[in-house]
C-alpha positions in Angstrom: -16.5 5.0 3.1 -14.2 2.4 1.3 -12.6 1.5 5.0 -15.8 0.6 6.1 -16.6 -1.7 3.3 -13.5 -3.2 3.5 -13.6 -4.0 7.2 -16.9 -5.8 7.0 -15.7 -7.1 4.6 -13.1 -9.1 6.0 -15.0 -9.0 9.3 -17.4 -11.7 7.8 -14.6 -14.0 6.9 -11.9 -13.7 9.4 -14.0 -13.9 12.8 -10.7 -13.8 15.1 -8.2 -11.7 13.6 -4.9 -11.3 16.0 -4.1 -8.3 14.3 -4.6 -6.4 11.1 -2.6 -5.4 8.4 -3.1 -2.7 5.4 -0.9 -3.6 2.2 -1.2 -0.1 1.2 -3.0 2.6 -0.5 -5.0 4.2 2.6 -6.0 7.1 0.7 -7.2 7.3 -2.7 -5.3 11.3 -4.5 -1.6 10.5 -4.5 1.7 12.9 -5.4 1.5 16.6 -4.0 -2.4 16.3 -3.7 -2.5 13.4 -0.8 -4.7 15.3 1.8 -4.6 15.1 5.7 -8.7 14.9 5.5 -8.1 11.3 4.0 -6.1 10.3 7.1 -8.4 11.7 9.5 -11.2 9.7 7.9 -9.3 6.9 7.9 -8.1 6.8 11.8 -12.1 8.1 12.3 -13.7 5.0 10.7 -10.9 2.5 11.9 -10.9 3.4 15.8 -12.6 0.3 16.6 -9.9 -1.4 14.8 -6.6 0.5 16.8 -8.4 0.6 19.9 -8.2 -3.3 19.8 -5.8 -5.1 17.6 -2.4 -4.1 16.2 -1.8 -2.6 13.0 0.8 -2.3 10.5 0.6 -0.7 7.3 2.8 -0.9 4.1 3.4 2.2 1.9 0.8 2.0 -1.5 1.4 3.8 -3.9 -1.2 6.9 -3.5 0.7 6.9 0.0 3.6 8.4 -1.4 4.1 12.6 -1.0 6.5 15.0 -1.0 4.7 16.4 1.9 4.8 12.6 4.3 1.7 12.5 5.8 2.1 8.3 5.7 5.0 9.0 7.5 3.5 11.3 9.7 1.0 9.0 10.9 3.0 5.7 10.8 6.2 6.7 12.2 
């Protein structure tokens, strides 16, 4: 998973991060065909990450849907 990746990542260059923050784009379809599955993968590979720091996210553009699942999950 790209979360994963990313994490590590930034895991091997920030050692004491106070909190973390996601400038968008937490799923890769965007319009009509963003997908709940891509959430649930997301909040499944990040629980290590929301059990123990804060975390805000911005909108990115494959965020965006008619039906709000960003919204949904971050509202």
């Amino acid at each position: 998973m790209i979360f994963l990746k990313n994490h590590s990542s930034c895991s091997c260059y920030v050692f004491i991060a106070n909190f973390w923050l996601s400038c968008g784009d937490l799923i890769e379809t965007s319009g009509s065909t963003n997908s709940e599955w891509e959430y649930e993968q997301f909040f499944q590979t990040q629980q290590d990450i929301f059990m123990n720091k804060p975390f805000a996210a911005v909108t990115g553009n494959h965020d965006k849907s008619a039906n709000k699942n960003f919204t949904n999950h971050f509202n």
